[in-house]
ChimeraX commands (.cxc) that place a marker at each C-alpha (Angstrom):
marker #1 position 96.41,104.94,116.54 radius 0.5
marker #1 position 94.86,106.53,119.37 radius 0.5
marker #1 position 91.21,106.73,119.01 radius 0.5
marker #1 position 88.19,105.31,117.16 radius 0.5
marker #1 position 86.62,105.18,113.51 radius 0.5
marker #1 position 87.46,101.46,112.01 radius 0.5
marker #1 position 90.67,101.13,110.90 radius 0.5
marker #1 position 90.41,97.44,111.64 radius 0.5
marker #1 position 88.11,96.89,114.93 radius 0.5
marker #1 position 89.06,93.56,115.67 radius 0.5
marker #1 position 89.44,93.64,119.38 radius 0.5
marker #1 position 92.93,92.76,120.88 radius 0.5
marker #1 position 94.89,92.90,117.60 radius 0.5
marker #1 position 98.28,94.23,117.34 radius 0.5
marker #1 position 99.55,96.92,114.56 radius 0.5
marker #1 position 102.49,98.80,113.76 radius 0.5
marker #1 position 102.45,102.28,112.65 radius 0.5
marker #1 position 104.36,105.29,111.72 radius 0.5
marker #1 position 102.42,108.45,113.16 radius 0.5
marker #1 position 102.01,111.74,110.71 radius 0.5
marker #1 position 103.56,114.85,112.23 radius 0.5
marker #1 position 102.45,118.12,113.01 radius 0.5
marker #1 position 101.09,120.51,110.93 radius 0.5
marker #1 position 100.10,117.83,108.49 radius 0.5
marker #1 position 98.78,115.41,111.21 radius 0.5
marker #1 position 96.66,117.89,112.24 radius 0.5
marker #1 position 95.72,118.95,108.72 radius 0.5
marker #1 position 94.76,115.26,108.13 radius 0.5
marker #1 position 92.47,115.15,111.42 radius 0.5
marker #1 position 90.38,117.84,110.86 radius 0.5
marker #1 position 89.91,116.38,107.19 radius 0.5
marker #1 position 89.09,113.22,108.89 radius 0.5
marker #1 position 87.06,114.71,111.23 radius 0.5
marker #1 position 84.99,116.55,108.58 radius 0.5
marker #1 position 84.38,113.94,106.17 radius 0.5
marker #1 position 84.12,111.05,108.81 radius 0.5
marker #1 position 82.36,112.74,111.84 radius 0.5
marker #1 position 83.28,110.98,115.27 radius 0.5
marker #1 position 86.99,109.60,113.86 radius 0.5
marker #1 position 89.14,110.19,116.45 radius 0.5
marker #1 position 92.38,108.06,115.17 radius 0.5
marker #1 position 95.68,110.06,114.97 radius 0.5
marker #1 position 96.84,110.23,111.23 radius 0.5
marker #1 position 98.98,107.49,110.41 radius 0.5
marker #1 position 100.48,104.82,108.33 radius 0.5
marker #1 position 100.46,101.66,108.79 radius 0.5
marker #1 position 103.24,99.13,108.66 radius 0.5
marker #1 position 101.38,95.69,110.04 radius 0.5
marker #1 position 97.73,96.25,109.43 radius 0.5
marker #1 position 95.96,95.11,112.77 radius 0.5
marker #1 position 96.42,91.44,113.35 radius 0.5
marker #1 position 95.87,89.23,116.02 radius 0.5
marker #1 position 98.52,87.97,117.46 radius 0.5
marker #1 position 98.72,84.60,119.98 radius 0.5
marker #1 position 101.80,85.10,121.35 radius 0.5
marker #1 position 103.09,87.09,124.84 radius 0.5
marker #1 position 103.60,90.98,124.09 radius 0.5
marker #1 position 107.60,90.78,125.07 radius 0.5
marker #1 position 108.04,88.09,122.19 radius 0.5
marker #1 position 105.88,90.63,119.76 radius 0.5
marker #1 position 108.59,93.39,120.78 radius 0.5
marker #1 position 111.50,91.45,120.53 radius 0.5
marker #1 position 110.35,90.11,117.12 radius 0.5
marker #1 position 109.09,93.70,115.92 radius 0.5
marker #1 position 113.05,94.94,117.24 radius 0.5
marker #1 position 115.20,92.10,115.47 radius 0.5
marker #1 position 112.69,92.37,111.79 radius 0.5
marker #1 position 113.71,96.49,112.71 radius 0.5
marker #1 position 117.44,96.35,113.17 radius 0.5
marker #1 position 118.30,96.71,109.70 radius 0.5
marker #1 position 115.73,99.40,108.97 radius 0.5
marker #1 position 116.75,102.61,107.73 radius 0.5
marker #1 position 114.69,105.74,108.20 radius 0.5
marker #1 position 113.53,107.11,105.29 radius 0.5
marker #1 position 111.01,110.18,104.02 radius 0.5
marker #1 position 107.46,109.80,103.52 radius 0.5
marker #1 position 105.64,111.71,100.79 radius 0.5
marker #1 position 101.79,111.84,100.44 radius 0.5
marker #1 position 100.45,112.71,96.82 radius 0.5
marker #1 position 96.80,112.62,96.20 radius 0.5
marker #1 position 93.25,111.59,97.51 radius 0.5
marker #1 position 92.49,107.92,95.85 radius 0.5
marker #1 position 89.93,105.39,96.85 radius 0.5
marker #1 position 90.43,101.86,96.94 radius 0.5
marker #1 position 87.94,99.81,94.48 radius 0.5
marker #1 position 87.24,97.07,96.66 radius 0.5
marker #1 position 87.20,98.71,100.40 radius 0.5
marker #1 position 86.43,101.79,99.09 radius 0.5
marker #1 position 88.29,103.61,101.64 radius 0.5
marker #1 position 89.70,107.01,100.86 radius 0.5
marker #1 position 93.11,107.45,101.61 radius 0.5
marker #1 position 96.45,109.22,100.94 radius 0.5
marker #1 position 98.43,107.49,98.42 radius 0.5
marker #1 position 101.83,107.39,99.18 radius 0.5
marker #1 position 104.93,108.50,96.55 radius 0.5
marker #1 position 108.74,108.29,98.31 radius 0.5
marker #1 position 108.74,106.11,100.94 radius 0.5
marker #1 position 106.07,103.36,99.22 radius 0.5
marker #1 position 109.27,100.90,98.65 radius 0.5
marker #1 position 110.68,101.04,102.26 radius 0.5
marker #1 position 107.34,101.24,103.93 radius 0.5
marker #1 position 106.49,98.16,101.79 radius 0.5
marker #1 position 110.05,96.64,102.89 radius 0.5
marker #1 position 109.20,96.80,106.24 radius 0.5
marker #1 position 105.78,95.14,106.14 radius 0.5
marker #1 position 107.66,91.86,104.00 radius 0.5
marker #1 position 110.62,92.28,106.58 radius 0.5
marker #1 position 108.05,91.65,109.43 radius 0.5
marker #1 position 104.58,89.98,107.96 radius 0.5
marker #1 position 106.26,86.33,108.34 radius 0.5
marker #1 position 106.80,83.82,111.29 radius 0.5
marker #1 position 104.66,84.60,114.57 radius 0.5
marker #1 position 103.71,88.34,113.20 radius 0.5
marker #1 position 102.30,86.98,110.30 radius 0.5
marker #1 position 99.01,87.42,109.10 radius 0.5
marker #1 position 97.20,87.11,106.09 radius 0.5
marker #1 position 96.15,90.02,104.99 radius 0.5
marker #1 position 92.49,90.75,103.79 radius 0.5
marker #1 position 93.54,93.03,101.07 radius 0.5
marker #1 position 97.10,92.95,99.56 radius 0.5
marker #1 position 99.80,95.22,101.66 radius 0.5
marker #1 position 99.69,99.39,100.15 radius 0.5
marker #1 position 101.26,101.78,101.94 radius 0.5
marker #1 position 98.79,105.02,102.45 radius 0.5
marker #1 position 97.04,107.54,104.89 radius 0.5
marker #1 position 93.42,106.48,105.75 radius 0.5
marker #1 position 91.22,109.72,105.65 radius 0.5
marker #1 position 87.83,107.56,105.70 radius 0.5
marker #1 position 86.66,103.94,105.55 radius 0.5
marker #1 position 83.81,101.54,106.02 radius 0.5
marker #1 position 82.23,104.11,103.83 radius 0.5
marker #1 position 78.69,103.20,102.16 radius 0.5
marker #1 position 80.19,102.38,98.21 radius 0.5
marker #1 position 77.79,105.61,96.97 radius 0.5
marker #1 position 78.93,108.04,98.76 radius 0.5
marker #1 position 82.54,106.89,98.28 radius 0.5
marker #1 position 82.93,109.16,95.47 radius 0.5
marker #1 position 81.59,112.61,97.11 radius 0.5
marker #1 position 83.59,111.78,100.01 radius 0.5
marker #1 position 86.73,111.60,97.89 radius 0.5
marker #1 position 85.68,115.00,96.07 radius 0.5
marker #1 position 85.40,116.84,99.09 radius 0.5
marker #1 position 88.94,115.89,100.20 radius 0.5
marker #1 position 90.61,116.41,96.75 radius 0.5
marker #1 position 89.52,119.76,97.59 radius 0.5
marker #1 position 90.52,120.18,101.25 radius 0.5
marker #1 position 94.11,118.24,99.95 radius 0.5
marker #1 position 94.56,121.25,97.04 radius 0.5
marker #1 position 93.95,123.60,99.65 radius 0.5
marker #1 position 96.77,122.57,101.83 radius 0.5
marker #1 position 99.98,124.82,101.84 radius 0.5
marker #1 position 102.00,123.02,104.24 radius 0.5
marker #1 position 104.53,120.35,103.43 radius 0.5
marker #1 position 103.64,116.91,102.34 radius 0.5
marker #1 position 106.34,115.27,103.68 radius 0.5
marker #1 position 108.36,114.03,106.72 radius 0.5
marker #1 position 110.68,111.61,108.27 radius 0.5
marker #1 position 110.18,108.05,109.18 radius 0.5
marker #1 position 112.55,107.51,111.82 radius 0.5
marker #1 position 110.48,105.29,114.06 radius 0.5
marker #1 position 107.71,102.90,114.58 radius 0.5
marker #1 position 105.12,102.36,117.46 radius 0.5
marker #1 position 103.21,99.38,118.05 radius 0.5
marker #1 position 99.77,99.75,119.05 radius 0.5
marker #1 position 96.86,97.11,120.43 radius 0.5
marker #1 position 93.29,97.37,120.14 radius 0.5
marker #1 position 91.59,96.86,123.55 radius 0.5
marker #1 position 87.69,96.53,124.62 radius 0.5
marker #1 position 88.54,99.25,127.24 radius 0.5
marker #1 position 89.97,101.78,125.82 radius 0.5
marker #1 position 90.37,101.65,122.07 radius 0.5
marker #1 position 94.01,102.18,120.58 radius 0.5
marker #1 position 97.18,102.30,122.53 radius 0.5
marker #1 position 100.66,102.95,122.19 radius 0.5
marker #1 position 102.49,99.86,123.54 radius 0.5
marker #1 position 106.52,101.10,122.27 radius 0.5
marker #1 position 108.14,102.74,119.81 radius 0.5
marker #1 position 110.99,101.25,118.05 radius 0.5
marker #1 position 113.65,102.96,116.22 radius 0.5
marker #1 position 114.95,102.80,112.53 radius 0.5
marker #1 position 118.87,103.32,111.69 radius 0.5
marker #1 position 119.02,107.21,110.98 radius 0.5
marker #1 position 120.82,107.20,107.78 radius 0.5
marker #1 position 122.70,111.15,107.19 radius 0.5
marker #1 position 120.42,112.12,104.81 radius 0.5
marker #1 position 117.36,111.78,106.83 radius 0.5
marker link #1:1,2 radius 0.2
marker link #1:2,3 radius 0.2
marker link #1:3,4 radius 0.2
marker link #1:4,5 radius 0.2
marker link #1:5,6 radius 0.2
marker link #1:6,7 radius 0.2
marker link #1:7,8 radius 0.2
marker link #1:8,9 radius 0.2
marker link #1:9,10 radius 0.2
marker link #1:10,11 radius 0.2
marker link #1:11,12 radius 0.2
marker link #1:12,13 radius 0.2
marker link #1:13,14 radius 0.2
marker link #1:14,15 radius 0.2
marker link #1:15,16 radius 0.2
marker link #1:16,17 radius 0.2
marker link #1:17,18 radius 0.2
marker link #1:18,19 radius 0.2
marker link #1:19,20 radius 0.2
marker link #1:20,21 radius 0.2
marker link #1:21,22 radius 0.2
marker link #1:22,23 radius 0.2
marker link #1:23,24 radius 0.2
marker link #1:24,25 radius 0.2
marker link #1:25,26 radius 0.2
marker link #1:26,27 radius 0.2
marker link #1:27,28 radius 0.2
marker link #1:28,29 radius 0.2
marker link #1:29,30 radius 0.2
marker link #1:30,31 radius 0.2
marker link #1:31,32 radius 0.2
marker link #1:32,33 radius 0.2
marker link #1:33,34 radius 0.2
marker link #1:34,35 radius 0.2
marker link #1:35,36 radius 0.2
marker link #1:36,37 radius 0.2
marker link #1:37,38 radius 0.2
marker link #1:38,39 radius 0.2
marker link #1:39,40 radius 0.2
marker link #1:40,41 radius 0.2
marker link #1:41,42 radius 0.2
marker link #1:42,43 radius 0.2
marker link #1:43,44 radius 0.2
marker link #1:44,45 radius 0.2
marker link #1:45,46 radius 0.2
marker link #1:46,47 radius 0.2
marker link #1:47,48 radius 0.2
marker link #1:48,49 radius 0.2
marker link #1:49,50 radius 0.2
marker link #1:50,51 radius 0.2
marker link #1:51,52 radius 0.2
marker link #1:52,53 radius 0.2
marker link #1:53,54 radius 0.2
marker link #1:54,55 radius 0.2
marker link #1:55,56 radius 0.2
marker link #1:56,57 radius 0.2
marker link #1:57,58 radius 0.2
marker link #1:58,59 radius 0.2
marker link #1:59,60 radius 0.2
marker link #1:60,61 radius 0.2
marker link #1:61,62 radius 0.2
marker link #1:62,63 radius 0.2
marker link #1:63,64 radius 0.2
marker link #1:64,65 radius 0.2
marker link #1:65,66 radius 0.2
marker link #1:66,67 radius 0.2
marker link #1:67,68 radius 0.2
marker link #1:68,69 radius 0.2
marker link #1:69,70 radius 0.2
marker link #1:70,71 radius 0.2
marker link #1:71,72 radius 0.2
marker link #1:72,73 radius 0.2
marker link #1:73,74 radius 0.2
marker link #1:74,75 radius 0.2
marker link #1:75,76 radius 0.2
marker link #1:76,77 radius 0.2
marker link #1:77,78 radius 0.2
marker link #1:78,79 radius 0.2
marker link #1:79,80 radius 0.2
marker link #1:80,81 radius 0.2
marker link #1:81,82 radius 0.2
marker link #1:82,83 radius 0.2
marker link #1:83,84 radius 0.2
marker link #1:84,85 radius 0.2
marker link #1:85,86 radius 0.2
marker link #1:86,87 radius 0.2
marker link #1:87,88 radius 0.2
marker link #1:88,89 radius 0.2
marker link #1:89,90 radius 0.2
marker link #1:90,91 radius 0.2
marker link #1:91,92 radius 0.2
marker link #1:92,93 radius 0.2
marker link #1:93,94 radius 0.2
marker link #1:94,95 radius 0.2
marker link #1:95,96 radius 0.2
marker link #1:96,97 radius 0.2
marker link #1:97,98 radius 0.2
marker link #1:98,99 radius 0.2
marker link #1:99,100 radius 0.2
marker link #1:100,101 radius 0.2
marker link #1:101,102 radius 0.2
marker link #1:102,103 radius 0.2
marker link #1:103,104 radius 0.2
marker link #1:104,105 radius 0.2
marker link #1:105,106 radius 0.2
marker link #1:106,107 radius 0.2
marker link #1:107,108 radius 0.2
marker link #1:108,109 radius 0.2
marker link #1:109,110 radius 0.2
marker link #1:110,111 radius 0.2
marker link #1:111,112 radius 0.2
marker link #1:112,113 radius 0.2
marker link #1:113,114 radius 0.2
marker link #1:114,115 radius 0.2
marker link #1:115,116 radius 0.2
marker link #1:116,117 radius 0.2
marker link #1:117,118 radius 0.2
marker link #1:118,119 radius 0.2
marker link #1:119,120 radius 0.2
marker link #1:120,121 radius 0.2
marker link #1:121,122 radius 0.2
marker link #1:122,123 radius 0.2
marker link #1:123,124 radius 0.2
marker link #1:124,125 radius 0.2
marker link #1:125,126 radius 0.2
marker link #1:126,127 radius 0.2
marker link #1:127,128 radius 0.2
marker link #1:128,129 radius 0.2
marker link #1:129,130 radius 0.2
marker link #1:130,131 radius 0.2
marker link #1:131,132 radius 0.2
marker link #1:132,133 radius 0.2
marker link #1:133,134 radius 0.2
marker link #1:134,135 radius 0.2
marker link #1:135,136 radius 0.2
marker link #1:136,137 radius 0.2
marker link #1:137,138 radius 0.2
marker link #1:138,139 radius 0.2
marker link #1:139,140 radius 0.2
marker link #1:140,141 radius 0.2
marker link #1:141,142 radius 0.2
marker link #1:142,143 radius 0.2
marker link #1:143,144 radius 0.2
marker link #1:144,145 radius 0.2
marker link #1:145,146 radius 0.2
marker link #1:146,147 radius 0.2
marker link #1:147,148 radius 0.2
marker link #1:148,149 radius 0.2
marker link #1:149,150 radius 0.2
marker link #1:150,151 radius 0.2
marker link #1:151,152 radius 0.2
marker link #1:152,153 radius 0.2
marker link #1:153,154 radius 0.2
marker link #1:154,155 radius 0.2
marker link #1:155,156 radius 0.2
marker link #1:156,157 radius 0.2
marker link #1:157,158 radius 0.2
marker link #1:158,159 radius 0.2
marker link #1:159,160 radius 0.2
marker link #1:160,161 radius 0.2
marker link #1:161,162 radius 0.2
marker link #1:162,163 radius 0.2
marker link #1:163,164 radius 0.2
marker link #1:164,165 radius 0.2
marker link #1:165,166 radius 0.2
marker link #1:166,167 radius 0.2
marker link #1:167,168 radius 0.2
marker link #1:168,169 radius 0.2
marker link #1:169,170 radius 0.2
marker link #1:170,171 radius 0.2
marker link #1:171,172 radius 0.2
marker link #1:172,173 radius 0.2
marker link #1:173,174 radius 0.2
marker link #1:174,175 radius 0.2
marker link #1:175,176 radius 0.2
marker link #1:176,177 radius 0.2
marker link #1:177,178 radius 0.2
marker link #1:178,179 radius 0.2
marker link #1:179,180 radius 0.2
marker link #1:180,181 radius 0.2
marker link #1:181,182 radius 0.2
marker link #1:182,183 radius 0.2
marker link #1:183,184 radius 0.2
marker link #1:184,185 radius 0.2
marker link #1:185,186 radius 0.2
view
C-alpha cells in the first residue's frame, strides 16, 4: 500500500492487495489526495484486509502461493462512488471482478491467514476513511463529481497480487508479489 492515511493502522499486520494501474491509479491519488489531505497510500484493492498474523513471513508466502495456484487473472471494473453505512468510508464499488476478488479472499481467509474480519469481506477502492460520519456525505459528493469527470478507462487486469506489512518504521511495504494463472482472455 505504500504510504499512510488508515486503511487499517494496526502495526505489524499483513495484507494482500492488487495495486490500480496507471492513468487510473494516479487519477485515484490525486482524488484521494484532495478529499483526504496527507493520504499517501497507492490506490488499491484489497484481497486480505490487514491482519495480524503470528506466524514466520516464509510460511505467510508459501501459504499466500499454494491458496494462489489455482487463481486465474481476471479484469477489474470500478463503477461508482458509494459509502459504506457503518465505516462510512468512501470507496469505489467494484462491478466485474467482485466474484473472483471475493474468491480469492474465501480461498485464503482460513487456516493460519485467517482473520476475522471487522466488517464482512467487499471488494472496492478506498478513496477516504476514518471520516467524521457528517461530512461523509460532502466527501462522497465531491468525488461523484471528480469520478464523472474522468475520461480514462475504468478498468484493468488482475494478474497479480503483492503482500504488504505494516511496520512502526516505515509505514506500508511491499514484501512479494505473487502471480495468478493468465487465462487467454486476460
Amino acid at each position: 500500500m505504500d504510504g499512510l492515511c488508515g486503511e487499517g493502522s494496526a502495526i505489524n499486520s499483513f495484507s494482500l492487495v492488487a495495486y490500480v494501474p496507471q492513468p487510473l491509479a494516479g487519477f485515484i491519488e490525486r482524488l484521494r489526495q484532495e478529499i483526504q489531505p496527507g493520504c499517501t497510500l497507492r490506490s488499491h484493492l484489497t484481497f486480505l484486509p490487514p491482519r495480524p498474523l503470528q506466524i514466520p513471513l516464509e510460511q505467510i508466502r508459501r501459504q499466500v502461493e499454494a491458496g494462489l495456484q489455482n487463481q486465474s487473472a481476471f479484469r477489474a471494473r470500478l463503477l461508482d462512488v458509494q459509502v459504506f453505512p457503518v465505516s462510512y468510508a468512501v470507496h469505489l464499488s467494484l462491478g466485474a471482478g467482485w466474484a473472483e476478488a471475493d474468491q480469492i479472499h474465501q480461498a485464503l481467509n482460513h487456516g493460519d491467514l485467517y482473520h476475522k474480519e471487522s466488517f464482512e469481506y467487499h471488494p472496492h477502492v478506498t478513496l477516504a476513511q476514518d471520516l467524521d460520519p457528517g461530512r461523509a456525505a460532502a466527501v462522497a459528493e465531491l468525488a461523484k463529481v471528480r469520478w464523472q469527470e474522468y475520461s480514462g478507462n475504468r478498468d484493468f487486469a488482475i494478474d497479480h497480487l503483492t503482500l504488504v506489512q505494516n511496520r512502526v518504521e516505515c509505514g506500508w511495504t511491499n514484501l512479494g508479489e505473487f502471480s495468478l494463472r493468465v487465462p487467454v482472455s486476460v
